[in-house]
N, CA, C and O of each residue as an XYZ file, in Angstrom:
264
protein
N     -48.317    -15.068    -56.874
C     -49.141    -13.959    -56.456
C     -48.247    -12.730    -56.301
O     -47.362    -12.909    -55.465
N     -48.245    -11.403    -56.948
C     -47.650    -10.683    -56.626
C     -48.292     -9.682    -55.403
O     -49.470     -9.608    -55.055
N     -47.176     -8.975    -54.897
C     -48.020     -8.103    -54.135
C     -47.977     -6.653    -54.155
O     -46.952     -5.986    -54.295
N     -49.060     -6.243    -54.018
C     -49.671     -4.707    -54.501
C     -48.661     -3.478    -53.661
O     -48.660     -3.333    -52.439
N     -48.018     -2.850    -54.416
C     -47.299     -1.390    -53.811
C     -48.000     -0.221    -53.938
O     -48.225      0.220    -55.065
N     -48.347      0.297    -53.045
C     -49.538      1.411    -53.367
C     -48.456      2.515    -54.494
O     -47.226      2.579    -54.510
N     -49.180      3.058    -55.103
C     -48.588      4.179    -55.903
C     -47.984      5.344    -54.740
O     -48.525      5.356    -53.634
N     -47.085      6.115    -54.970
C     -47.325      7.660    -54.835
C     -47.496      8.692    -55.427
O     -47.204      8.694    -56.622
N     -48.004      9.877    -54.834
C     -48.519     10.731    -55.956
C     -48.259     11.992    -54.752
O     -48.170     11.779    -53.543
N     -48.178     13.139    -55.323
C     -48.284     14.677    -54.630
C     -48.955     15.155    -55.533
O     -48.958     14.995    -56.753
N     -49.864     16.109    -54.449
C     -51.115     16.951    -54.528
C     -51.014     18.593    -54.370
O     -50.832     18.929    -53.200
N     -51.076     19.414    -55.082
C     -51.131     20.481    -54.403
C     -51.878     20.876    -53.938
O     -53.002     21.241    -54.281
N     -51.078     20.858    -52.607
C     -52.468     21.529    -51.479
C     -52.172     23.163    -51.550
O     -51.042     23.562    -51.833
N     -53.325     24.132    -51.257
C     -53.300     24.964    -51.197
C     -54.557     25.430    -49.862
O     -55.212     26.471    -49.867
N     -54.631     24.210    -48.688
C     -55.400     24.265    -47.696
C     -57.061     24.367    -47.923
O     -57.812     24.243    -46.956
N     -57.627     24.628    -49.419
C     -59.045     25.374    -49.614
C     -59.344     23.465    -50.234
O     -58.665     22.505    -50.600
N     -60.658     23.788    -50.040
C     -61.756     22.361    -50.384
C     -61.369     21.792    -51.742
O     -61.682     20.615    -51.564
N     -61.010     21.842    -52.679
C     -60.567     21.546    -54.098
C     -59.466     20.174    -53.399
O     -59.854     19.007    -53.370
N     -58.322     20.539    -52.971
C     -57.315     20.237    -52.969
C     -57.119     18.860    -51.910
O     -56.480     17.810    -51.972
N     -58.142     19.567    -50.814
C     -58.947     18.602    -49.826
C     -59.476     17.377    -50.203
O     -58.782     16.381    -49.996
N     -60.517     17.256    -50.692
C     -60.877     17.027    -51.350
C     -60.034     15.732    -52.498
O     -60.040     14.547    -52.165
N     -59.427     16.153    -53.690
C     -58.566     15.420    -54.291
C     -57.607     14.832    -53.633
O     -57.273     13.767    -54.154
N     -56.957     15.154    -52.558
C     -56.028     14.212    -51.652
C     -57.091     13.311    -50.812
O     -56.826     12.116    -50.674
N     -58.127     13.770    -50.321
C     -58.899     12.714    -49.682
C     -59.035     11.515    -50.765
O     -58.645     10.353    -50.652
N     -59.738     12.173    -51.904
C     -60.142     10.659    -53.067
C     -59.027      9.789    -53.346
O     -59.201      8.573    -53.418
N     -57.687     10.416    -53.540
C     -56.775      9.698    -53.541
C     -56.378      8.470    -52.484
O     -56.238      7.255    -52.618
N     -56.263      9.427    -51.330
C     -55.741      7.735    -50.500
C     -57.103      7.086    -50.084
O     -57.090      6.083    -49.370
N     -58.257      7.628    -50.508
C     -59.582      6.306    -50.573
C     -59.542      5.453    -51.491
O     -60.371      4.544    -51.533
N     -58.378      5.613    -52.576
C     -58.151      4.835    -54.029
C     -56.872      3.919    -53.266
O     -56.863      2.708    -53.487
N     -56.222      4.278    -52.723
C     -55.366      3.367    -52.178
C     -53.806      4.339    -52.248
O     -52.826      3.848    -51.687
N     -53.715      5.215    -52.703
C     -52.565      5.965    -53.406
C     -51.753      6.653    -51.852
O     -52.296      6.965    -50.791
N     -50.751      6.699    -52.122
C     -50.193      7.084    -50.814
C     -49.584      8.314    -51.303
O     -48.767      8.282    -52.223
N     -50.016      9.624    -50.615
C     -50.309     10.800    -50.797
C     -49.457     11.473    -49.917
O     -49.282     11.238    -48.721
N     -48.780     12.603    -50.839
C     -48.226     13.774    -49.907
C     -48.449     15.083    -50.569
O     -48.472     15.242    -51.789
N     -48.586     15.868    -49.811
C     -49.243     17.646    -49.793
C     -47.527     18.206    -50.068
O     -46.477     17.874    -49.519
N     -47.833     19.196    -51.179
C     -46.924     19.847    -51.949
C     -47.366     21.609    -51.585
O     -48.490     22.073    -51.774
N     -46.716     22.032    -51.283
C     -47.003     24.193    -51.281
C     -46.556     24.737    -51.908
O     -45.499     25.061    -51.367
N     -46.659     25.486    -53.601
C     -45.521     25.571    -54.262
C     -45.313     27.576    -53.717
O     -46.326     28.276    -53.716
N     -44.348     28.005    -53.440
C     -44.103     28.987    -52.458
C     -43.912     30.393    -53.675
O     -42.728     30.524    -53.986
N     -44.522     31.050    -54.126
C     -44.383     32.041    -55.286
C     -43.955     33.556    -55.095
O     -43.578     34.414    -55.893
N     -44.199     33.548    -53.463
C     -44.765     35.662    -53.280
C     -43.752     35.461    -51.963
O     -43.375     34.368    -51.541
N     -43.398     36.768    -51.411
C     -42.788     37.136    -50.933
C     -42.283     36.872    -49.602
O     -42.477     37.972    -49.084
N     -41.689     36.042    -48.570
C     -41.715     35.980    -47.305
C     -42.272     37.118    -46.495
O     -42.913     36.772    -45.503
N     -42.157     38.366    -46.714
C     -42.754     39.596    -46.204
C     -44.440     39.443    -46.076
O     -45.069     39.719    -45.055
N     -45.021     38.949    -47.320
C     -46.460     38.754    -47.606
C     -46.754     38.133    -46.032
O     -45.978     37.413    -45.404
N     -47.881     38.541    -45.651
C     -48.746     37.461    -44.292
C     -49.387     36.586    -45.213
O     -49.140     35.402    -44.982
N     -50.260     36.835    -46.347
C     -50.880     35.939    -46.728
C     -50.255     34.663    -47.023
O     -50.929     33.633    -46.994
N     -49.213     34.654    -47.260
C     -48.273     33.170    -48.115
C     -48.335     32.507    -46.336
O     -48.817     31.382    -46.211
N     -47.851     33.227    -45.081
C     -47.705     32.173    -43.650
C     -48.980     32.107    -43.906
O     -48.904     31.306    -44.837
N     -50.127     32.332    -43.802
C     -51.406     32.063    -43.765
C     -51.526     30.816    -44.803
O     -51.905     29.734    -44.354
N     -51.222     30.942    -46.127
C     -51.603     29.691    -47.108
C     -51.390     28.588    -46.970
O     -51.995     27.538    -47.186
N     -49.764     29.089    -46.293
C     -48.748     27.847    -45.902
C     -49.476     26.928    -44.605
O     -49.905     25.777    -44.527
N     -49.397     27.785    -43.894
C     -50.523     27.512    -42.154
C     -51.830     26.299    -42.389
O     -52.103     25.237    -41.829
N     -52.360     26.981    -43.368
C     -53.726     26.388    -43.799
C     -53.074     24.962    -44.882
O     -53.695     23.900    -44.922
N     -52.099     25.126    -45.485
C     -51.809     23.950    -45.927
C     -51.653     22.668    -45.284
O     -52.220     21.577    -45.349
N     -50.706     23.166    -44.651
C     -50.044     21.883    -42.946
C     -51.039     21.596    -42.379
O     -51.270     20.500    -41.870
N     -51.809     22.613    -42.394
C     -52.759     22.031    -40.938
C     -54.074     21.008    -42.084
O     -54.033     19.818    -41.770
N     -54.707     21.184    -42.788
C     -55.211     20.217    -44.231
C     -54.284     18.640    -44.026
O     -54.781     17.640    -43.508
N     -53.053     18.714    -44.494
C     -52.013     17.874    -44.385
C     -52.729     16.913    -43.194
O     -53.398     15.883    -43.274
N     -52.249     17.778    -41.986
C     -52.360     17.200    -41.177
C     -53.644     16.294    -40.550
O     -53.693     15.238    -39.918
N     -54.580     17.174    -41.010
C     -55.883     16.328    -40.791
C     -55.911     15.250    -41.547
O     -56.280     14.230    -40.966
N     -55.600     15.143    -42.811
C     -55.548     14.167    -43.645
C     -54.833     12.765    -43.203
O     -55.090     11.621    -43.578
N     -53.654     13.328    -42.096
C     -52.555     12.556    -42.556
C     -51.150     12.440    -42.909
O     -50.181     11.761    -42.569
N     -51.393     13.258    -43.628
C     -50.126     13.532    -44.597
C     -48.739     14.113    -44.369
O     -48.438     15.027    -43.601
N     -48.082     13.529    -45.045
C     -46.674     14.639    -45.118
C     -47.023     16.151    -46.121
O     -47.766     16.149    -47.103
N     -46.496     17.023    -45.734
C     -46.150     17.875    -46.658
C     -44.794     18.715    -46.684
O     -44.568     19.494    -47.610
């Protein structure tokens, strides 16, 4: 009998319902999931702490590392 190793996989989260969403279906498949932020614009920007903010906190409801 062998025994089952869940996969891993990273998701990009970007905190909005899409991403939600696809990391939820994932570890309902069994897949062991971590939240990715890929960081593009400026530390100065508010919006990127905001994306970032909203990412972790997604993550976190989920679960997850990110």
């Amino acid at each position: 009998m062998s025994v089952h190793t869940p996969r891993r996989v990273a998701v990009a989260v970007s905190g909005g319902l899409d991403s939600a969403v696809a990391a939820a279906l994932l570890q309902e498949q069994g897949y062991r999931v971590e939240g990715v932020t890929m960081h593009l614009w400026s530390e100065r920007d508010a919006t990127a702490a905001e994306t970032i903010a909203s990412a972790r906190n997604l993550c976190r409801t989920l679960g997850l590392p990110h």
